[in-house]
N, C-alpha and C positions, 0 to 999 in steps of 0.2 A: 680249801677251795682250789679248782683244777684252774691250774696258768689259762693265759688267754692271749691272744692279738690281732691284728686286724689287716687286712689285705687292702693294701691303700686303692691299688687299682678299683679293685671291686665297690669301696668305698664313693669315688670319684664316676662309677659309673651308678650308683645308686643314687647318688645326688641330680645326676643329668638327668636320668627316668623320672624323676619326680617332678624335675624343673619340667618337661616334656610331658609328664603327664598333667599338670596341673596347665599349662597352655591348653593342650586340649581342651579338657573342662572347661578353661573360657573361650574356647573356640568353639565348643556342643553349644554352651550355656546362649551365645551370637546364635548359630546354625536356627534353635529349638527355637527362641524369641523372635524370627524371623519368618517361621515358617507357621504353617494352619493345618488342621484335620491332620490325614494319616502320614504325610511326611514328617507334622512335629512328633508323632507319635515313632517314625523309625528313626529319627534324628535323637531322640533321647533314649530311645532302646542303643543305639549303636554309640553312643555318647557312652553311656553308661557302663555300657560294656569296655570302652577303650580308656574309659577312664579307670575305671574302677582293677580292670588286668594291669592300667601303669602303676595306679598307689601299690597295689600286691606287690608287684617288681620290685619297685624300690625297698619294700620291703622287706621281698626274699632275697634280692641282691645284697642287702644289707645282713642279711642273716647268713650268706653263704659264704660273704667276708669276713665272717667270726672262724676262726682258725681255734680248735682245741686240739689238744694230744691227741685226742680219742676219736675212733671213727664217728660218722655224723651220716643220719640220715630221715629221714623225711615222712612222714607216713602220706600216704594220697590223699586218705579220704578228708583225715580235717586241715590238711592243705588246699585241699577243693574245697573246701566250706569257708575256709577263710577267706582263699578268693569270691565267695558268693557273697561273704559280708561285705567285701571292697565294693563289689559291683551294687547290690541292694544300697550302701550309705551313699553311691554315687551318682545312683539314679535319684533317689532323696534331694541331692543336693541340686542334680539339674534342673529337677523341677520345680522346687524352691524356689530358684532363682530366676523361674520363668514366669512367676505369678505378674502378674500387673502393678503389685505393693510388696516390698517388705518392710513391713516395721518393725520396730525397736523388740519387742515381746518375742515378733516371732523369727527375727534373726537370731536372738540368742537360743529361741526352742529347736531352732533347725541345728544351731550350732553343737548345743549340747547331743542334739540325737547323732548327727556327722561324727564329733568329735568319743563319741562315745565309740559310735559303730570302726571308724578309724582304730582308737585304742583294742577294742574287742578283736577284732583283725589281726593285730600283732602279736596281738598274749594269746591267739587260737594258733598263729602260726608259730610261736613258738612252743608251742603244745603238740606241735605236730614234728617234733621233735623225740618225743616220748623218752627224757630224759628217766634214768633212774640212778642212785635216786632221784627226787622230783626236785626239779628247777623250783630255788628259795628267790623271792622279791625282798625287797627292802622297800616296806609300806609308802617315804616317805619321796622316794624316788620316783616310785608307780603311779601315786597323785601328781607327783613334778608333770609325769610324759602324759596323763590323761589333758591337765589341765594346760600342757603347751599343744595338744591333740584340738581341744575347744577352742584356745584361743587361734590356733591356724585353720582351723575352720570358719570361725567368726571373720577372717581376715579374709576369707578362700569365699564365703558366700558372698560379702559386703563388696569384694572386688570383681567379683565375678555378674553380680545382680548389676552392678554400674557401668561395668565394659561390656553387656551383651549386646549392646547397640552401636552400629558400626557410626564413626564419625572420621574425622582426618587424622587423627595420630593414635587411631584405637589399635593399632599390632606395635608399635611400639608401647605403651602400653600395657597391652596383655603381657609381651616380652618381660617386662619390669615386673608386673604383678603374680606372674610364673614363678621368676626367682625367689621373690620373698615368699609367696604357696609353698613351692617346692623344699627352701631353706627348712621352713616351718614344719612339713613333712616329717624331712630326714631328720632333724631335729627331735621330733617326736621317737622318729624309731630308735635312735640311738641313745635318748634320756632312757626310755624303757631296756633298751640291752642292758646297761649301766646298774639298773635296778635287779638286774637277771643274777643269781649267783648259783655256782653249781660246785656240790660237796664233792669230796674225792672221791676215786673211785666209782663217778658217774661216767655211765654210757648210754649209748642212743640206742634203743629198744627198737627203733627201725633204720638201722644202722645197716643190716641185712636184710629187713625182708621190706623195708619204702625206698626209696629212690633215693642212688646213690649221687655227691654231691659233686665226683670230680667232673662230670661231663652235664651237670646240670645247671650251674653258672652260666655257662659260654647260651645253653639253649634259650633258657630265660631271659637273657639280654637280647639276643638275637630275635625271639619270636617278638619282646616288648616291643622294643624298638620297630621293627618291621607293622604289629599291630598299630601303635602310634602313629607310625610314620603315613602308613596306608589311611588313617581315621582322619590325618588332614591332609594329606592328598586329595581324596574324596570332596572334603569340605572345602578346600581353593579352586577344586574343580566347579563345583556346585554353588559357589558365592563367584566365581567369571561368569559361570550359565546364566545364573541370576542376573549381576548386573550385566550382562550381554541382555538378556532377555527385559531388564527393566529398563534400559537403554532403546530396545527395540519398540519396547511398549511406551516409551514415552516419547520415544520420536513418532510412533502411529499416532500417538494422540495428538504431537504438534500439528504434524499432516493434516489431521480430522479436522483438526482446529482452524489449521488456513484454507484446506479445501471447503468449508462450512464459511469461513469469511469472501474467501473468492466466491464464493455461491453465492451469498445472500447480501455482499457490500460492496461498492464502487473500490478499484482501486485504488483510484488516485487522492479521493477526498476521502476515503474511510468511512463513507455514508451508506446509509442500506440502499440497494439497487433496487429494478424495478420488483423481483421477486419478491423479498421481503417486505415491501411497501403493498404488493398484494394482499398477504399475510394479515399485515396492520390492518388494510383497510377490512377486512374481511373482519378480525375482531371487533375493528370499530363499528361496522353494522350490528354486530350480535350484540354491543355491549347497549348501543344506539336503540333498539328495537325492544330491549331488556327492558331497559329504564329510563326509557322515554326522552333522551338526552340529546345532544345536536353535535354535529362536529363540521367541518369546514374541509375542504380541499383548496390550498392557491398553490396552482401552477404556476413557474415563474420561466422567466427566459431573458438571460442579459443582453439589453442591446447593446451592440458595437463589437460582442466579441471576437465576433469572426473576424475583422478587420484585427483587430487586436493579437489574433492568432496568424494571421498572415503577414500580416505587417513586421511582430517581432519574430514572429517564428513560434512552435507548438509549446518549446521550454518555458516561457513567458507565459505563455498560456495558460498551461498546467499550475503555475503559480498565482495566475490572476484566480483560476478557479476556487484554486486552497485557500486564499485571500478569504474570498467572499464566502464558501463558504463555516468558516471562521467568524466572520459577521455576521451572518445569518444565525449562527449557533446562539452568539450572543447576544440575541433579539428574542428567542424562544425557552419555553419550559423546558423541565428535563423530562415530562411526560409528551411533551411536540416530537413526532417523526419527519425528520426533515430527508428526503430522498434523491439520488443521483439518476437521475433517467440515463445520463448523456448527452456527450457536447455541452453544451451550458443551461442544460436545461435541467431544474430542480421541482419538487413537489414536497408541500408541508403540509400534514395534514396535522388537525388542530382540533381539541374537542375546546369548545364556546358556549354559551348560554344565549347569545342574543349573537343576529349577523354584526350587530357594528364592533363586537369584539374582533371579528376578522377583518374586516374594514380597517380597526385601528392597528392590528398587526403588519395589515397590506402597508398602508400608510409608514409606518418605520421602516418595512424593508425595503421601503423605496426611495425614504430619504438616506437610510443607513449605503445604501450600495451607491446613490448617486454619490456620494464624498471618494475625493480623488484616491486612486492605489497606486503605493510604489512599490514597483516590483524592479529589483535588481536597481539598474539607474533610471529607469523610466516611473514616468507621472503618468498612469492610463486612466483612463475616463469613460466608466461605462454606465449605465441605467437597470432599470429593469422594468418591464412589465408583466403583468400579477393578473392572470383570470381566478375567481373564485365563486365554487360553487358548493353549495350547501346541503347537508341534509338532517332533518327531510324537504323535500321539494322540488331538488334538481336532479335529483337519479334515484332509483329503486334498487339499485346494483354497482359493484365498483365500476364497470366498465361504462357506464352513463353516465356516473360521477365524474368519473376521471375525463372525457369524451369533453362533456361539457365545461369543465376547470379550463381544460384546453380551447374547445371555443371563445370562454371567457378572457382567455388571454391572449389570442391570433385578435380578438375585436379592439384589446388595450392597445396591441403593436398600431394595429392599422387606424387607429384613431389620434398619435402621435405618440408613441409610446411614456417609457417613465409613469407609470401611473397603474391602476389597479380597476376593473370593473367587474361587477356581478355578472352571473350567466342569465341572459336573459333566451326565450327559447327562439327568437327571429336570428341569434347568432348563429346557428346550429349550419339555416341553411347559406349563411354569406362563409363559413368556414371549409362547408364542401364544396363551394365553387370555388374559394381559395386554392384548396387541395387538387381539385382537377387543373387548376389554369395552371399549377405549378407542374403536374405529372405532366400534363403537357406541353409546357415550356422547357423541360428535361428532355424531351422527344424532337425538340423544334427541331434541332441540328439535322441530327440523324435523317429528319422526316422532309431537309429541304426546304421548310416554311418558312427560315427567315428569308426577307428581302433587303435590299438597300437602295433607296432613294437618294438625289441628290439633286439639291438645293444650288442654284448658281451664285458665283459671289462673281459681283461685277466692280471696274473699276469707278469710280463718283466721277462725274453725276449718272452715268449711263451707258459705261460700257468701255470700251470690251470686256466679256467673261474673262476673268483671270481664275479661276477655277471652281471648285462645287464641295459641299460641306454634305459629308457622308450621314445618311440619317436612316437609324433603324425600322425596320416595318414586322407587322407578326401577320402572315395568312394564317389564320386559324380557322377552319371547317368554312373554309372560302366567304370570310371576313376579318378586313385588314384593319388589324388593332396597333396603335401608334402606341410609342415609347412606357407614355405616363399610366398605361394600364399595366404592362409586366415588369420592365424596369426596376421601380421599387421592388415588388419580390424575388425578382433576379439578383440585386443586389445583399438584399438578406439573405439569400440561403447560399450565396457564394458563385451560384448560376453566372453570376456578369465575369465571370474573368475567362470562361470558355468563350461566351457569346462574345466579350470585347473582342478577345481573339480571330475569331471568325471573321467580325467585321473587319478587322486590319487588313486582315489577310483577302477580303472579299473585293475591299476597295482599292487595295494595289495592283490587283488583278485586273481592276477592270482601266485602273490607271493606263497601267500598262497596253491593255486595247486599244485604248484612246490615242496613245501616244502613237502606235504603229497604222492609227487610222488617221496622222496628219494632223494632232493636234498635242505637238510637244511643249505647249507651252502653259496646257492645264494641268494644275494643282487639284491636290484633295487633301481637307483637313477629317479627320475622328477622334471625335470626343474618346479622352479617355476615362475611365469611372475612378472613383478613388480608392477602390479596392484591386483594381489593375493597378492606378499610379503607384501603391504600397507592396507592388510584388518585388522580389527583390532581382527576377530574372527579366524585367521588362526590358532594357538596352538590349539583352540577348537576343530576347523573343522579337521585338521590329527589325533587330539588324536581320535577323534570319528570312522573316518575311520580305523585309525590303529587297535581298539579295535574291531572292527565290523567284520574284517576280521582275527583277533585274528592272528596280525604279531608281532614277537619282533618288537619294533622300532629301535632298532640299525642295523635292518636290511633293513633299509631304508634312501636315503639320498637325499635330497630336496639340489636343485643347484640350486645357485641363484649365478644371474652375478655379478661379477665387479661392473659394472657401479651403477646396481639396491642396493647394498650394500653400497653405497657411497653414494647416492642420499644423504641418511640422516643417517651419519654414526650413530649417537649415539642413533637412530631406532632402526637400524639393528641389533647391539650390543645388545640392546633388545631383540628383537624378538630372533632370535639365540641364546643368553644365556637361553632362556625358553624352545626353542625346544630341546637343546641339555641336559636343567635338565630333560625334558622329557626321553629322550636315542634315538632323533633321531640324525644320521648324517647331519653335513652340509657340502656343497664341494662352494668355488667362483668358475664357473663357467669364463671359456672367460679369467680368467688374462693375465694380460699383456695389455691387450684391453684398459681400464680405467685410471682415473688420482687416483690410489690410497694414502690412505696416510698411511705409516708404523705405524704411532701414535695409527692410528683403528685399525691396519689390525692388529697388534699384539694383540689387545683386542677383534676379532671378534673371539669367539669358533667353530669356521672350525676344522674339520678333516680332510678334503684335499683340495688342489689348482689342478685347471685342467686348465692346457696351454692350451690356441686358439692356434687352428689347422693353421690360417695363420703363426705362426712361424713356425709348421712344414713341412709345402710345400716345401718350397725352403731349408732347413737345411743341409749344407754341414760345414762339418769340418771347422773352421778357418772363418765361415763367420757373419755378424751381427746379425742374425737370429739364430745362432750355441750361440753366447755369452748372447743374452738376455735368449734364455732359459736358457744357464748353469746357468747365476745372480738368473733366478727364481725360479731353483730347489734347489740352495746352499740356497737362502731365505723361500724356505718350509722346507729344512732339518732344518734349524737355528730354527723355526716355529713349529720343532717336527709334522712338516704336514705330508702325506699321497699325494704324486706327481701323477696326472695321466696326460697322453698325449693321444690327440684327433689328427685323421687325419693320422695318421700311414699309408700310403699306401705302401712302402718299405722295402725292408731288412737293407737298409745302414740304414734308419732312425732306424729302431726298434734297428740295431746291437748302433747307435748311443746313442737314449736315455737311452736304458739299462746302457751301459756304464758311461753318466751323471748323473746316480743315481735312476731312472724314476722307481714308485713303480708299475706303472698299464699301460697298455698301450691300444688303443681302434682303431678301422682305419680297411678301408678294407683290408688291408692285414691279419689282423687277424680273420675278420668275420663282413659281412655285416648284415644289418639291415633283421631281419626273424620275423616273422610271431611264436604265439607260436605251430601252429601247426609244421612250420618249423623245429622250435628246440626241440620238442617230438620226430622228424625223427629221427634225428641225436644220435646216439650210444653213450653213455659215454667216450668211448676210444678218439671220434673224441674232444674234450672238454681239451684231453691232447696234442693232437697231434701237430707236428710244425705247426708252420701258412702257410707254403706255403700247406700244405693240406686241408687248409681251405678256401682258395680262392672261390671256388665255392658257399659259404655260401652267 
């Protein structure tokens, strides 16, 4: 047998093409599994291709490291055949291992045909050798390299089928499972050389006329390498595109996803807006008119919020809202649409069998929302009331539905709210004369229609004016509607903190005339609302006013009720302590009315207490009404307060409170509400004069 040995370099580079080519392979076998239609189709064509030229390599590189005495040379054609086997068992294997299953049967059928087509490959390429005499095997070495050929295939499918899916440590990984490929490989080729023997005086029949081997090493590594190299190039470039692209496409779809929430849900509560509650109601007709079914609309609307939102500020707000509705959630089915109009205003709609199923729903979510919320440190305390309208009966179409739900709840507000009523069809028209008085109570400012009247407060028993209690009037379409008609809805919709403004500013002004017309010793009190008294800019805003009209402040005194003063006594005590270091007066307003507590009331800096006029109506000597006020004026004296009485319209009363100590006294008996042209008329003298001459004021 002819000497032999081995070119370690070339050795050491057939090893690494193998390790390289079998990465690939699990880098196609990823590529192909990943991809559909005609890219998986070029993905395994070009897979197959750059696999199938690496196994050849290692191959021929391994064959070209075989060193004999004798020249050596190559024939083309079943060197190119062998490479077609490499490529053909490689395509095999890609697709193998792109099926959706492999099991047990047909891993080993793949493996056997792989490891076959492998073995065939080697024993062709060495055929293409065209040794003579003819290259002798040693039968039992040729099964050794078949059967380490199957089992590195078996390993080469089985690792290859498991890593085609990318996960977090799938290239390190493939890394690992290349090696042990690639070992198994070159293993296979050099069990088989092993098995190879050649008689003396053998040489290569295309020695001269196939291709000569000294300049064909260097080629075959260089082209391999370079085809490899380029086949995952390609494919790192095409798996960034991809996850670039599946990154892009999956951010468009978060996009779609929140541009579709901001469409169709309230921000802030995560509720469907008004859109999507169209939507609903619209199925709810078809489903309704189907199969004869019924379903409900309650409008809701929490009272007190706006004070709640002014008082704490918007953040508070936004939280009272999430509160409730959170309670609301947990009051309803998971087939109930419960909806975010805006501002505090909610709509559920509810399919029902009979109305008192909504009734009894009203009913929980009125007692559920009345129980107190604590948001951050605060205890707030708000209501709700619930119009609810039905169908069929109360509309033919969402927008009558919905029209009427809402009548049905402006009739709950205006009826004392907290509470729930049906639409009945006589609300329809007290809710659009709602609507206009309010569009034009928006306009009043603008349009000059408010006025201010003023009421004289005189000293007890009869005089002198010590100054005048500013009181609002509305000319509306040239009829003068007093307080108790707009008021109220001035205060709900927020309207009273412009209009208070106005008046402050209306009646310092005219202070200030007064004062330049010779009468520097008149006073003006204005009610303040309780949604003024919870701004948090109010000291700002009077000092601003006060200064702009250039009035003492202590010649001004801002009323504020009972009730409004207690809401949040230790506020109040605030607020008060600052207006009054300022020098303006404060007076509580209404006492008697409220559930005071003497703990505050001794620490609120009042200058005077003003009785409600309901004690003075009925005041006779010796009666219940005669005692409470005497208890409240013995409690302002104690108080070192400033006592006035409202409602005066008699002599017994006036001779009465004079006598229980009474510092100021106000009522028509002494002088009705005028106009200041009115009281420009009126002569200095009449200002002294007894109160029954004043009647006619």
């Amino acid at each position: 047998m002819l000497s032999s040995d081995y070119n370690d370099v070339l050795i050491l580079f057939s090893v690494i093409v193998a390790m390289l080519a079998s990465y690939t392979a699990l880098d196609m076998a990823g590529r192909v599994a990943t991809t559909q239609g005609k890219a998986s189709k070029l993905w395994l064509t070009g897979g197959a291709v750059a696999m199938g030229i690496g196994v050849w390599s290692m191959h021929f590189i391994g064959m070209l490291a075989f060193n004999m005495p004798v020249a050596m040379g190559y024939d083309p054609g079943i060197t190119a055949f062998s490479m077609a086997i490499a490529i053909v068992s490689s395509a095999f294997a890609l697709w193998l291992v792109c099926q959706a299953q492999l099991p047990l049967p047909r891993l080993l059928f793949g493996a056997l045909l792989m490891g076959g087509g492998i073995a065939s490959m080697h024993y062709t390429g060495m055929a293409a050798m065209r040794m003579m005499p003819a290259i002798t095997y040693n039968p039992e070495w040729v099964l050794l390299s078949v059967v380490v050929a199957i089992a590195a295939s078996v390993s080469a499918l089985w690792m290859a089928f498991h890593l085609r899916n990318h996960s977090p440590n799938v290239k390190l990984l493939r890394v690992g499972a290349a090696v042990i490929m690639g070992t198994g490989i070159a293993g296979m080729h050099y069990i088989g050389m092993t098995a190879a023997a050649f008689p003396p005086g053998s040489h290569s029949m295309a020695a001269f006329s196939g291709v000569n081997n000294n300049w064909l090493a260097l080629l075959v590594i260089v082209v391999t390498l370079a085809v490899l190299a380029i086949t995952l190039i390609i494919s790192v470039l095409d798996a960034r595109l991809q996850a670039r692209t599946s990154i892009l496409a999956s951010s468009l779809a978060q996009a779609n996803r929140e541009l579709t929430q901001l469409a169709l849900h309230d921000n802030l509560t995560k509720l469907p807006n008004r859109l999507l509650l169209e939507d609903r109601l619209t199925q709810a007709f078809q489903k309704a008119k189907r199969g004869g079914s019924h379903f409900a609309v309650l409008f809701m609307d929490l009272d007190g919020f706006k004070a709640v939102n002014d008082a704490f500020g918007h953040h508070i707000g936004d939280q009272l809202l999430i509160s409730a509705t959170h309670r609301i959630n947990q009051e309803i089915r998971a087939s109930d649409t419960l909806a975010r109009l805006g501002g505090d205003e909610f709509v559920l709609l509810t399919e029902i069998v009979d109305p008192n199923d909504a009734a009894t729903l009203a009913d929980r979510l009125v007692h559920v929302i009345a129980k107190p919320f604590y948001v951050s440190r605060y205890e707030l305390l708000v209501t709700t009331s619930i119009g609810i309208a039905v169908y069929p009966g109360d509309g033919e179409n969402e927008r009558d539905l919905m029209l009427n739900a809402d009548a049905a709840m402006y009739h709950t507000k205006n009826t004392g709210r907290n509470g729930h009523h049906f639409f009945q069809k006589s609300m329809n028209a007290n809710a659009h004369n709602q609507l206009q008085l309010l569009n034009d109570l928006r306009a009043a400012i603008d349009h000059k229609e408010l006025r201010l009247h003023y009421q004289p407060k005189f000293v007890a028993p009869h005089g002198p004016v010590c100054g005048f209690e500013a009181l609002l009037r509305w000319e509306r379409h040239g009829v003068t509607l007093t307080p108790d008609v707009f008021l109220p809805l001035a205060e709900k919709t927020g309207l009273i903190i412009p209009i208070g403004e106005w008046v402050l500013n209306e009646a310092c002004r005219q202070l200030h005339q007064w004062h330049l017309e010779g009468h520097p010793d008149w006073t003006v009190a204005v009610n303040i609302s309780a949604l003024q008294f919870e701004q948090p800019n109010l000291l700002e805003k009077v000092m601003e006013i006060i200064e702009y009209h250039q009035i003492p402040p202590a010649m001004i005194t801002l009323e504020v009720t009972e009730t409004t003063a207690m809401r949040d006594p230790e506020n109040s005590v605030n607020i008060l302590e600052r207006l009054t270091q300022y020098g303006v007066k404060a007076s509580i307003d209404d006492f008697g009315t409220g559930y005071s507590s003497l703990l505050y009331l001794k620490r609120l800096p009042a200058s005077e207490l003003k009785i409600d006029g309901a004690f003075i109506n009925e005041l006779i000597a010796g009666s219940e009404d005669a005692s409470i006020v005497q208890a409240i004026i013995a409690l302002g004296k104690t108080l070192k307060l400033n006592i006035v009485a409202e409602g005066v319209e008699t002599a017994q009363q006036q001779n009465f409170l004079t006598e229980m100590g009474c510092n100021t006294l106000q009522g028509y008996l002494l002088g009705r509400p005028m106009t200041p042209a009115q009281i420009a008329a009126k002569p200095d003298s009449e200002w002294q004069a007894h109160p029954a001459n004043n009647k006619s004021s």
